[in-house]
N, C-alpha and C positions, 0 to 999 in steps of 0.2 A: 646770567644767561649763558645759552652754549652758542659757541663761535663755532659754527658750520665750516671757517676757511683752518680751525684748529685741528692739528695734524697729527695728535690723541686721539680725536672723535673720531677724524677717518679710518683712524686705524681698526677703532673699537667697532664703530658701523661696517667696516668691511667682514672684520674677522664674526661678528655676528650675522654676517648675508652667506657666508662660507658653511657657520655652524647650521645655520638653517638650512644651505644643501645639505650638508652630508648627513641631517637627521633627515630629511626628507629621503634620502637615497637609502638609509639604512630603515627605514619605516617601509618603503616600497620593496626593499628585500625579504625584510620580518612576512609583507604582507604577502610576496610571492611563497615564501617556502609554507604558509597556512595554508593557500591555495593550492597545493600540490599535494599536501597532507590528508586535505578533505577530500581531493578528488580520489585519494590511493582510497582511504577511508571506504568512500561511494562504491568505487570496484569490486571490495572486498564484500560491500554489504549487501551489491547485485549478484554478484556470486554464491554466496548465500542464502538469498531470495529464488535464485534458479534453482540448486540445492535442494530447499524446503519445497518448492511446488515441484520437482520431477518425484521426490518424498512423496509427496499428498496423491501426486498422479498413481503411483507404482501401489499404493497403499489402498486407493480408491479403487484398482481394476477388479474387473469382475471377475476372472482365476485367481486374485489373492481374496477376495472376500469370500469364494467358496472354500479353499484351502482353511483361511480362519475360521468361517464356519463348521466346518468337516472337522476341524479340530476342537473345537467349544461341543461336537456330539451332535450337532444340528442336522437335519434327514431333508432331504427334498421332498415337498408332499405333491399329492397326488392331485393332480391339472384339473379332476373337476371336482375338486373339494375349493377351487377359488372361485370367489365373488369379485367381476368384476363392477367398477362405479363409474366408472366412464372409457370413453374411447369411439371410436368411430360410430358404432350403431346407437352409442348412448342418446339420450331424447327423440330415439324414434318410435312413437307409437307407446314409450312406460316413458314417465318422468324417474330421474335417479333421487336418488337422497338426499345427493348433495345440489342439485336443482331445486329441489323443495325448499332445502335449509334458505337456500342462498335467496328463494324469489319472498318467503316471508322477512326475513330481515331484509330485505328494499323496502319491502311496505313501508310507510310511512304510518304512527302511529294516530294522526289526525285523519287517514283516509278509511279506518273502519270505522 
């Protein structure tokens, strides 16, 4: 049996309550400098992200997709050569196309 008042064991039990702080202390350091790693990480990866969408934005405008165009040879056509399909006066008094499309596929095919 172990003798609790033997002056071995104390020592052994102590120095074992000691090793467990200082790995608990050295765990809670390891796990702060991860924490600061992932956060720098995060930074870099919102910066990046702001990067790519002001990209997307500058790429999307409407004087850079006419410049592209204008350079791919492309011509602005003529205002009444367009069909429009909707917008403001659309379903007044003509059904559009895409009103038709859209009120037969609602049908239901038990209701004809």
């Amino acid at each position: 049996m172990i003798d609790l008042n033997n002056r071995n064991f104390k020592i052994i039990a102590g120095s074992l309550f000691v090793l467990g702080l200082a790995w608990q202390q050295i765990e809670a350091t390891r796990l702060g400098y991860e924490v600061e790693r992932a956060r720098h990480e995060e930074r870099i990866l919102r910066g990046r992200i702001g990067a790519v969408q002001i990209q997307l934005e500058t790429s999307l405008s409407p004087a850079q997709l006419a410049l592209q165009a204008k350079a791919m040879g492309m011509i602005q056509c003529d205002p009444a050569s367009l069909r429009v399909l909707g917008g403001p006066d659309a379903g007044r008094g003509q059904e559009t196309f895409l009103g038709r499309l859209f009120s037969r596929s609602l049908k239901s095919p038990l209701s004809t």
